[in-house]
C-alpha positions as CSV (number, residue, x, y, z in Angstrom):
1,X,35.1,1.5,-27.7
2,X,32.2,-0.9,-27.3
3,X,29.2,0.0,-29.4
4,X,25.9,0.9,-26.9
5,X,23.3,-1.5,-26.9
6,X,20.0,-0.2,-29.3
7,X,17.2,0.8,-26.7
8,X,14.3,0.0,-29.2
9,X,12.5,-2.8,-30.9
10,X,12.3,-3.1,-34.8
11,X,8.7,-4.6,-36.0
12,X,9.8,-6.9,-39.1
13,X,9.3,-6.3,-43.1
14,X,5.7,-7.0,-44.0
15,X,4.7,-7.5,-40.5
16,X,0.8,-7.4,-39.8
17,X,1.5,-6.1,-36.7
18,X,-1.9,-4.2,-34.6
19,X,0.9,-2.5,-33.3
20,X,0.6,-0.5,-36.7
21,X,-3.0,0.2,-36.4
22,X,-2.7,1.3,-32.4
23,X,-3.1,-1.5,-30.8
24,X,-0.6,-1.4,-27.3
25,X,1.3,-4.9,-27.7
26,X,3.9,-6.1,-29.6
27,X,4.6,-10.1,-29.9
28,X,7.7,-11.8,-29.7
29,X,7.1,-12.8,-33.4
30,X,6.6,-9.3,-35.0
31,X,10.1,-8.4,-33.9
32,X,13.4,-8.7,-36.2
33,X,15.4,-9.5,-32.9
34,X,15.6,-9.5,-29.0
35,X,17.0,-7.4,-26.7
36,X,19.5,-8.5,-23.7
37,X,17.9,-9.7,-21.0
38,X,19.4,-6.6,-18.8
39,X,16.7,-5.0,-20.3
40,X,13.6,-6.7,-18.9
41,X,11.1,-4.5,-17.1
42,X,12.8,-1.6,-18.8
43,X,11.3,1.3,-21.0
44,X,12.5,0.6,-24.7
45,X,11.4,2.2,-28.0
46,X,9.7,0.6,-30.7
47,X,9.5,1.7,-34.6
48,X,8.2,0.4,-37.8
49,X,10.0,-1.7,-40.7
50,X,11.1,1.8,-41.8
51,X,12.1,3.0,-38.2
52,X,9.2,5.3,-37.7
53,X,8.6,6.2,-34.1
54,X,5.7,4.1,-32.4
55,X,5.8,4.8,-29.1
56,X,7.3,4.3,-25.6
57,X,7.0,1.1,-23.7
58,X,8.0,-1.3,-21.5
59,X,9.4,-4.5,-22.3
60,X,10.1,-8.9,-21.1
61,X,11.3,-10.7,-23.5
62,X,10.6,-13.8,-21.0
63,X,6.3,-13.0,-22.2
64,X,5.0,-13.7,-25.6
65,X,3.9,-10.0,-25.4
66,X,7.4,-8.4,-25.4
67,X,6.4,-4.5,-25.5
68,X,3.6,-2.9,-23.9
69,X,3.0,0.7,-24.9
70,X,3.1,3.2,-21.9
71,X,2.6,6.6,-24.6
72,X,2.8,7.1,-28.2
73,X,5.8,10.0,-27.2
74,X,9.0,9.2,-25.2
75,X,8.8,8.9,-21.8
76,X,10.4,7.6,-18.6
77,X,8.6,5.1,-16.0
78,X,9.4,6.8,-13.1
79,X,7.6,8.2,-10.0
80,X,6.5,11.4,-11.5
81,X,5.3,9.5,-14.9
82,X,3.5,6.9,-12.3
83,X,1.7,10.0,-9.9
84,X,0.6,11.4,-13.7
85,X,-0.6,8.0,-15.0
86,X,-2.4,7.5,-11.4
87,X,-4.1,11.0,-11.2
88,X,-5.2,10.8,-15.1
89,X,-7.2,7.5,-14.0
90,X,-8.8,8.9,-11.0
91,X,-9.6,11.9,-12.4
92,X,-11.5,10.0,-15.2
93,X,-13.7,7.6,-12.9
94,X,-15.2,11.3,-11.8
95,X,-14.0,10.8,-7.9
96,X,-15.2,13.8,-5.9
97,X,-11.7,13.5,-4.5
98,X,-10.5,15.2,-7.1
99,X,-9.9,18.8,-6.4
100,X,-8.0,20.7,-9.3
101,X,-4.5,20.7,-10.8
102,X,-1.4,21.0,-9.2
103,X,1.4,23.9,-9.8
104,X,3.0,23.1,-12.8
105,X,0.5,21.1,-14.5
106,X,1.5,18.3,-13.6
107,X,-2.0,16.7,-13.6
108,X,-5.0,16.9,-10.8
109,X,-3.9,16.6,-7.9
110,X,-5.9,13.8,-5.5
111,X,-6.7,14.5,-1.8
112,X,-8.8,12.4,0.8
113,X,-10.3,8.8,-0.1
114,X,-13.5,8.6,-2.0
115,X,-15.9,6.4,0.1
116,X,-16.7,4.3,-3.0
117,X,-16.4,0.7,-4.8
118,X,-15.5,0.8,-8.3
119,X,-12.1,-0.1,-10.5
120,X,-9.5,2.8,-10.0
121,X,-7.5,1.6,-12.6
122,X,-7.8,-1.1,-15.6
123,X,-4.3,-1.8,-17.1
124,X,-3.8,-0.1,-20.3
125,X,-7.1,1.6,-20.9
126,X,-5.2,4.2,-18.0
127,X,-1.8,3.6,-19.9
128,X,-0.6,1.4,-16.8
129,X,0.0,-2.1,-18.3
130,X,-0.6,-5.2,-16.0
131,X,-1.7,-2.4,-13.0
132,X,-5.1,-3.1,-12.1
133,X,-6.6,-1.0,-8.4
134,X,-9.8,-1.7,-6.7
135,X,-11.1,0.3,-4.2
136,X,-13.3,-1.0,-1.4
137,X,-14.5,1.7,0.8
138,X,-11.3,2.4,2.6
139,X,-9.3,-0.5,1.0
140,X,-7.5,-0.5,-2.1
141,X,-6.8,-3.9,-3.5
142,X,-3.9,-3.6,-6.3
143,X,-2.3,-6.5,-8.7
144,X,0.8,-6.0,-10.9
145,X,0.5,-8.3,-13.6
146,X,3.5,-7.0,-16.0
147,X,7.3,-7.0,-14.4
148,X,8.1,-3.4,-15.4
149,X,5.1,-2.8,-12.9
150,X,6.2,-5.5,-10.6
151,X,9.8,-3.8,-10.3
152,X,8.1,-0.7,-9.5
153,X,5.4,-1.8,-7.1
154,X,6.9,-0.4,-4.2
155,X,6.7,3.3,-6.1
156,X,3.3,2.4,-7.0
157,X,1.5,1.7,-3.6
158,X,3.4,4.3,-1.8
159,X,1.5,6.8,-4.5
160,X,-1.3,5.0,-3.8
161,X,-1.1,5.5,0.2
162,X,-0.1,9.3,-0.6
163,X,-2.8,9.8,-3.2
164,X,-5.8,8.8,-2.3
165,X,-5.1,7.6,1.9
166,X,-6.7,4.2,1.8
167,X,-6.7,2.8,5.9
168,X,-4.8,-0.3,4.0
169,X,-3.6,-1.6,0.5
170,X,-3.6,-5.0,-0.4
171,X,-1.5,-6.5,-3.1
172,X,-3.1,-9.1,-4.5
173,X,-0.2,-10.7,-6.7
174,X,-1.7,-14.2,-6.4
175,X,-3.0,-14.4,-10.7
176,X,-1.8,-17.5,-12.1
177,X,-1.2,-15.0,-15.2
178,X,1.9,-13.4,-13.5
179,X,3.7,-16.8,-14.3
180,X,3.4,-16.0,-18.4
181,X,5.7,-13.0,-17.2
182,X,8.1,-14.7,-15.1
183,X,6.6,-13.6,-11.9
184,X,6.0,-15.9,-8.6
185,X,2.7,-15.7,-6.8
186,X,2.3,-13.8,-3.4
187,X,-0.2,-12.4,-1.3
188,X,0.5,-9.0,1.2
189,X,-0.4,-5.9,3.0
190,X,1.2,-2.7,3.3
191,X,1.3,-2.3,6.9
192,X,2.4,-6.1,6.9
193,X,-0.6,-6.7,9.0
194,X,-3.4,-8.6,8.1
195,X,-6.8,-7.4,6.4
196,X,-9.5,-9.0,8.6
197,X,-12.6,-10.0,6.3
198,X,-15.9,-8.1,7.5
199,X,-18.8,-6.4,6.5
200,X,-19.2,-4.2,3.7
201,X,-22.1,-2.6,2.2
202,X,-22.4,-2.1,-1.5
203,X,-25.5,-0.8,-3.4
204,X,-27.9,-1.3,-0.3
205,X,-26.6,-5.0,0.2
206,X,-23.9,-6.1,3.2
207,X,-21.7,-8.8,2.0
208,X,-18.9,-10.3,4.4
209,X,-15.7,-9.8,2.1
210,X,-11.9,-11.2,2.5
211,X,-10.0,-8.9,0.0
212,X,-6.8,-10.7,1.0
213,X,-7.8,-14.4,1.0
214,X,-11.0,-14.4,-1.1
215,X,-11.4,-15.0,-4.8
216,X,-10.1,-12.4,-7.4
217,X,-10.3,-9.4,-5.5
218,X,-13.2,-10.0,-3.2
219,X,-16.3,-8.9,-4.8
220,X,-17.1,-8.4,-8.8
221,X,-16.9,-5.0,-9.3
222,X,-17.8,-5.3,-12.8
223,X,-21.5,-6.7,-12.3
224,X,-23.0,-3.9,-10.2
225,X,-24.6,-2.3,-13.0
226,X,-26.2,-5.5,-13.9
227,X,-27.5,-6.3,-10.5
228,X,-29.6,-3.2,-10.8
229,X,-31.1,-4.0,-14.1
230,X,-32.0,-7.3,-13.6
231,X,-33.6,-5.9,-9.9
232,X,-35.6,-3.6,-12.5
233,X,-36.4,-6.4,-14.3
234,X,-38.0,-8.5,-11.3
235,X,-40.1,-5.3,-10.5
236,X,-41.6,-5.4,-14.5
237,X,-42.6,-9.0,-14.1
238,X,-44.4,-8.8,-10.8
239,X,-47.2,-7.3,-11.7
240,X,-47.4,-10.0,-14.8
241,X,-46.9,-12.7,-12.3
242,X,-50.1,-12.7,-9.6
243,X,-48.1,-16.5,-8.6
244,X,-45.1,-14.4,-8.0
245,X,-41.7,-14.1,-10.0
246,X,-39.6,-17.2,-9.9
247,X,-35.6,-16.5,-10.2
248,X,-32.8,-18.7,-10.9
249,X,-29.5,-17.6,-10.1
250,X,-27.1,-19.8,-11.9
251,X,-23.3,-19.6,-11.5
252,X,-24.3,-17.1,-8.6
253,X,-21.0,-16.9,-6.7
254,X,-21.7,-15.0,-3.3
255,X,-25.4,-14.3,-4.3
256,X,-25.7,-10.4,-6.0
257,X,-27.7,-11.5,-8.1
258,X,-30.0,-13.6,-6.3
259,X,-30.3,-10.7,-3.2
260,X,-31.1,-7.6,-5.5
261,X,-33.7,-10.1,-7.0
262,X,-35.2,-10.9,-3.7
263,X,-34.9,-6.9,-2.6
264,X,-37.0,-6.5,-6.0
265,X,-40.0,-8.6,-5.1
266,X,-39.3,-12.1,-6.3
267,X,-41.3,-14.8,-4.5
268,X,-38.7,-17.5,-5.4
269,X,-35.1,-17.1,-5.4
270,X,-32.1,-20.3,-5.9
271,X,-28.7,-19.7,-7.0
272,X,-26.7,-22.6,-7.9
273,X,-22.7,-22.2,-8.0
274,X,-20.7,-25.6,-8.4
275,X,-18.0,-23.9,-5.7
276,X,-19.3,-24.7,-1.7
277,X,-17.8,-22.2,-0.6
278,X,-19.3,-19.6,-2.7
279,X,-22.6,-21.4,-1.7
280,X,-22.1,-20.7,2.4
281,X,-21.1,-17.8,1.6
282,X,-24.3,-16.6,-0.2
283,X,-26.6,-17.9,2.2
284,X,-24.6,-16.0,5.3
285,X,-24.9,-12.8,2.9
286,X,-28.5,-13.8,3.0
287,X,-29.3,-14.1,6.4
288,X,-27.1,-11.1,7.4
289,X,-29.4,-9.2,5.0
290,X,-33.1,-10.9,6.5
291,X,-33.6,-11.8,2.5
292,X,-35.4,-15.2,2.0
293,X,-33.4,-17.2,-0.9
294,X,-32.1,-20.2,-1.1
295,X,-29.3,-21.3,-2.7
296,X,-27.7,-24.9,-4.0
297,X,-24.3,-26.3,-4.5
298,X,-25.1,-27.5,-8.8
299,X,-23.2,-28.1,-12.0
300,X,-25.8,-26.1,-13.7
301,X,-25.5,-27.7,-17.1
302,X,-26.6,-30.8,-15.0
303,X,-29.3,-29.3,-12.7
304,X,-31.0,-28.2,-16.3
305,X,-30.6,-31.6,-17.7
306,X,-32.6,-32.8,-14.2
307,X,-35.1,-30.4,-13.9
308,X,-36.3,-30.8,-17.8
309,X,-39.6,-29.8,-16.5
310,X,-38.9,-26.7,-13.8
311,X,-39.9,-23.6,-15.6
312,X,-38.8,-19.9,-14.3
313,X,-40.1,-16.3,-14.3
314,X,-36.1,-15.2,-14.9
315,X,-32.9,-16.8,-15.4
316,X,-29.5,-15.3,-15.1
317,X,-26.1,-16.8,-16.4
318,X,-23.1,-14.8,-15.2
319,X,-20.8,-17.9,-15.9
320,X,-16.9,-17.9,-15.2
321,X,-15.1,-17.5,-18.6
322,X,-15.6,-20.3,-21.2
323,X,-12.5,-19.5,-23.3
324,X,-9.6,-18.7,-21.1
325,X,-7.5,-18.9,-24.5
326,X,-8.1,-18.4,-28.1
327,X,-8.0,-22.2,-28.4
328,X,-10.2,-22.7,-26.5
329,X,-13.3,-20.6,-27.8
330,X,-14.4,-23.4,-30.3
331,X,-15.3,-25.6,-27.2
332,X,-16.8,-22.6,-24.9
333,X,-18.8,-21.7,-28.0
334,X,-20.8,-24.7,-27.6
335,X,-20.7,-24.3,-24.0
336,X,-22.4,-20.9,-23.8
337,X,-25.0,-22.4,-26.7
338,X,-25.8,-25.4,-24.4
339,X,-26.3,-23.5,-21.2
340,X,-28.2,-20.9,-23.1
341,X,-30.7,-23.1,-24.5
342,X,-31.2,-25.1,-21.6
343,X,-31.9,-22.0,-19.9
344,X,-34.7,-20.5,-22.7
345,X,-36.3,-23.5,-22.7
346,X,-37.4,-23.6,-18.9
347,X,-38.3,-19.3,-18.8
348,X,-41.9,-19.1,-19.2
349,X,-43.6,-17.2,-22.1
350,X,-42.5,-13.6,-21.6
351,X,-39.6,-14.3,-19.1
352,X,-36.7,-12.6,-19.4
353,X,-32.8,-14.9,-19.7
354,X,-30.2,-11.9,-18.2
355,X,-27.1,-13.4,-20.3
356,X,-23.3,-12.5,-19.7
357,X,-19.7,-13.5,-21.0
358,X,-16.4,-12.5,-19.2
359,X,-13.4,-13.7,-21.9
360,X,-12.4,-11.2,-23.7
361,X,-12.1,-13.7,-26.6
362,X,-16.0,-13.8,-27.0
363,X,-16.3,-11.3,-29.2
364,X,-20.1,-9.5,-29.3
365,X,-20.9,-10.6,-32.8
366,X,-20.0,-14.1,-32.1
367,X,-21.9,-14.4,-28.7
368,X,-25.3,-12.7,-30.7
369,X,-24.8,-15.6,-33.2
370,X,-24.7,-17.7,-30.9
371,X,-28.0,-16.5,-28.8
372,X,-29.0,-16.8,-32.4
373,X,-28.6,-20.4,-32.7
374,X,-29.8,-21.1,-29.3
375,X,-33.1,-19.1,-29.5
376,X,-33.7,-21.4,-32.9
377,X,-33.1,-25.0,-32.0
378,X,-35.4,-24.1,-28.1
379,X,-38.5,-22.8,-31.1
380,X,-38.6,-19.5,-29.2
381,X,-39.1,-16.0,-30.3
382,X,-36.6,-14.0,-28.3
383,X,-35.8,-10.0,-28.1
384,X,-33.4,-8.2,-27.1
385,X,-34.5,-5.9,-24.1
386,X,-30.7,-4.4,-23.4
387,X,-27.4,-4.5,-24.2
388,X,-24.8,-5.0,-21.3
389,X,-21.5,-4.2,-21.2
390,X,-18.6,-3.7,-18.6
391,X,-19.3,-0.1,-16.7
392,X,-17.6,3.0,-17.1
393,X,-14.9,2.2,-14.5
394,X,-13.8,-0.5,-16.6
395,X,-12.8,1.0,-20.3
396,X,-12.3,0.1,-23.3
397,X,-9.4,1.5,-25.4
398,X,-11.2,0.9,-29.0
399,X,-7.6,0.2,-30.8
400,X,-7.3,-2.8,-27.9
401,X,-9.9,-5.6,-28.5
402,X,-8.4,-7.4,-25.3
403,X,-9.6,-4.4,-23.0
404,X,-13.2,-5.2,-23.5
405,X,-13.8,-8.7,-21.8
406,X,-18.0,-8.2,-20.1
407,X,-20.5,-8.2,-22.5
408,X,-24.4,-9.6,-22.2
409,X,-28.1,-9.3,-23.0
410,X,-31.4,-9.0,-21.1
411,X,-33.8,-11.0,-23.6
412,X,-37.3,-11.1,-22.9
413,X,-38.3,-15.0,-23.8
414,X,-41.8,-15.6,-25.6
């Protein structure tokens, strides 16, 4: 009689494994041996050195992460695991959609569609590895990033379309990081049809979206905290400023930034972004809008070296990510230091430099270090106003480093 085939990983003797320490992933490393491939996208088991329990999760031994923990107990990744997992991370974004528990306590039951725009789910800080949901207004835009989730996509949006009724779900499976786990690149609706771009209005601003063709998912989600305190910053300066408050958007995409600026009561508003596109699109944002800003296809690191002797009320860097690996964080270091300097050295005395990193390997002490350095080789005495950091709808699991990737500063610049 053949022997079954063991259903769990084994972390190896004297492993430094975070695994041991909570921490949701398990390398292909840390492990005394691989499982058959029959078992990619499966739930497996993994335990200590000693074979002490760690937790349920689900595994690809084609990714350098082999094991993703879906729960510290034993579970199985099926529908009703995947309704419970979806409810949970509704239920803690506060949606008014929410209306109690169902019979059996099998978590809070979702009916109707929140008329909202904010992250429904963010991977494993909602115990859904590789899963991420944004909802826009009456659209939910979903990527699987993990093929245990992949395998079970079809589960997933049908849960989706049952839960919380969207008019349309878009799977966005078009990441680039789908290829570490094996998976190919593709772009669909659910009713097969597809999701014309239009208007859409989000914290008192219209922008003209394409959730199916557009970058990431459309619109940054992330940011819209931030585009109302740097608005509150604007209104501060004004009265400082009888010439007016001069704003410079750098790296400013579709324009947030530079609009909530404008809505505050800045006299001069440009946003550079090296991308054209991102540039027309801006300006017909804009225009649709009937705010007065002007915006500039720029390599900003250049456009600082240019304009050595351009000064401004506030500047804002909401860059794309400097280190897309940890090898690369030496370089994007020295990256963030350059574009940081440049930019304190043309705010006026008491202007304020709205800072921001999106790589999760920029650590916070790190990117204060490097402020540091910055503020010390432009001669200029620079506080600390506020802290930013990635909103609510976006959490951090504090055993998982990774989970936290948005972090800034509003400095005021004297």
């Amino acid at each position: 009689m053949m022997q079954r085939m063991p259903h769990s990983l084994r972390l190896k003797a004297n492993t430094t494994a975070r695994s041991l320490h909570g921490h949701p992933w398990v390398f292909v490393n840390e492990v005394t041996e691989l499982l058959p491939a029959e078992f990619d996208g499966e739930v497996v088991e993994c335990r200590e050195p000693r074979g002490r329990f760690l937790g349920t999760g689900i595994y690809n031994s084609r990714s350098q992460i082999i094991w993703r923990r879906l729960s510290r107990e034993r579970v199985v990744l099926d529908e009703a695991w995947l309704r419970g997992a979806l409810q949970r991370a509704v239920a803690r974004r506060n949606c008014p959609s929410v209306v109690g528990d169902e019979p059996g306590g099998a978590g809070p039951a979702v009916a109707g569609f929140p008329s909202r725009f904010s992250r429904l789910v963010w991977s494993e800080s909602d115990d859904l590895p590789g899963v991420v949901v944004d909802q826009f207004g009456d659209t939910l835009v979903v990527q699987t990033q993990t093929l245990a989730m992949e395998k079970r996509l079809e589960t997933l949006v049908a849960l989706l379309g049952e839960l919380l009724r969207p008019a349309e779900i878009i799977i966005r499976n078009d990441a680039s990081i789908r290829r570490l786990e094996g998976l190919p690149l593709e772009v669909k609706t659910r009713s097969g049809q597809p999701w014309e771009p239009r208007w859409m209005r989000i914290d008192g601003i219209e922008y003209w979206l394409d959730l199916q063709g557009g970058q990431k998912t459309g619109f940054y989600l992330d940011q819209r905290e931030q585009h109302s305190a740097v608005a509150a910053q604007v209104r501060r300066l004004v009265p400082a400023r009888p010439a007016g408050v001069r704003v410079l958007d750098a790296f400013c995409n579709q324009g947030p930034f530079a609009l909530h600026c404008v809505q505050a009561g800045a006299a001069e508003v440009l946003g550079l972004d090296s991308a054209g596109e991102a540039i027309e699109q801006a300006r017909r944002n804009a225009a649709r809008n009937q705010l007065r800003a002007e915006f500039a296809v720029a390599n900003v690191f250049d456009y600082f070296t240019e304009r050595r002797d351009e000064t401004w009320d506030l500047v804002i860097l909401d860059p794309p990510p400097f280190a897309k690996s940890k090898g690369a964080l030496a370089g994007a270091m020295r990256g963030y230091k350059e574009i940081n300097l440049r930019a304190m050295q043309r705010l006026s005395p008491g202007g304020v430099l709205a800072t921001y990193s999106c790589s999760y390997h920029v650590h916070d002490a790190d990117f204060r270090a490097m402020l540091a350095e910055a503020a010390n080789d432009a001669k200029r005495r620079v506080q600390v106003i506020e802290f930013c950091h990635q909103p609510a709808d976006h959490p951090v699991l504090v055993t998982m480093p990774e989970s936290e990737y948005l972090r800034g500063y509003l400095l005021r610049v004297e």
